[in-house]
C-alpha positions as CSV (number, residue, x, y, z in Angstrom):
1,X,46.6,-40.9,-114.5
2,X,47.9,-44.3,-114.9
3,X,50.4,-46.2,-112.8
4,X,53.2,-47.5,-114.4
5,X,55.1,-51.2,-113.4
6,X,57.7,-49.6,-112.5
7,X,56.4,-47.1,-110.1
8,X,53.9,-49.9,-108.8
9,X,57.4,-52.3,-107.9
10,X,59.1,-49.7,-106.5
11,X,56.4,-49.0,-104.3
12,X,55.8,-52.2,-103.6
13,X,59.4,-52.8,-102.0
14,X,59.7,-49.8,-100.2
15,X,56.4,-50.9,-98.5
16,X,58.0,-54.4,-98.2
17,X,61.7,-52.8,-96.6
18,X,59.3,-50.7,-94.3
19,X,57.4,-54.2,-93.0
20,X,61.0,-55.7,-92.2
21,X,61.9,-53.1,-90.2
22,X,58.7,-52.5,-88.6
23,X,59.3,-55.9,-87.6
24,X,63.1,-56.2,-86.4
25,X,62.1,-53.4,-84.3
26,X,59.1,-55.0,-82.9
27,X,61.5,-58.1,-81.8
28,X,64.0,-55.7,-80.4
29,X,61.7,-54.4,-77.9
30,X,59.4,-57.4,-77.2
31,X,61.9,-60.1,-77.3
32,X,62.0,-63.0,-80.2
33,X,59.4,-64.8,-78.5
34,X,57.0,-62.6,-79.2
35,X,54.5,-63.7,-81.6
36,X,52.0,-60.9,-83.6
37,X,48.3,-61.0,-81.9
38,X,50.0,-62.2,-78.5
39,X,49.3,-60.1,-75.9
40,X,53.0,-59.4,-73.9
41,X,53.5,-60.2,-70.9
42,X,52.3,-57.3,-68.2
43,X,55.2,-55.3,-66.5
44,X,54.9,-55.6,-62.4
45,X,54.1,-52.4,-61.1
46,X,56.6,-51.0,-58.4
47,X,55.6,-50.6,-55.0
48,X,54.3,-47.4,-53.7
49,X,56.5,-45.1,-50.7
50,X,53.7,-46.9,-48.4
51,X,55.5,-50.6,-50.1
52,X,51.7,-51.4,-51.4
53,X,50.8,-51.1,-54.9
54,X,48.3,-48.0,-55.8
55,X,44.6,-49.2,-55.4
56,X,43.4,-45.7,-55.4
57,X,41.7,-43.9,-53.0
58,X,40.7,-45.5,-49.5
59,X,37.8,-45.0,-48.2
């Protein structure tokens, strides 16, 4: 079954629409900084009820 130009184009923009808006939403949530194989920056974790952070168990 071939593929026809046509089908191969719209294809081809659909994927190319999906990309954009892969990537607006990426910069949405990560800030315009944020570059593709950067890691982002590591969220602070919030004090326990003791006002340490969790190490796990103590021994």
């Amino acid at each position: 079954m071939a593929t026809s130009r046509e089908t191969f184009t719209q294809v081809k923009d659909i994927l190319r629409k999906l990309d954009r808006s892969i990537d607006a939403a990426r910069e949405r949530r990560t800030g315009p900084d944020h570059r593709p194989g950067m890691a982002a920056p590591a969220r602070p974790q919030p004090p326990q009820s003791n006002g340490r952070a969790d190490h796990g168990p103590t021994p």
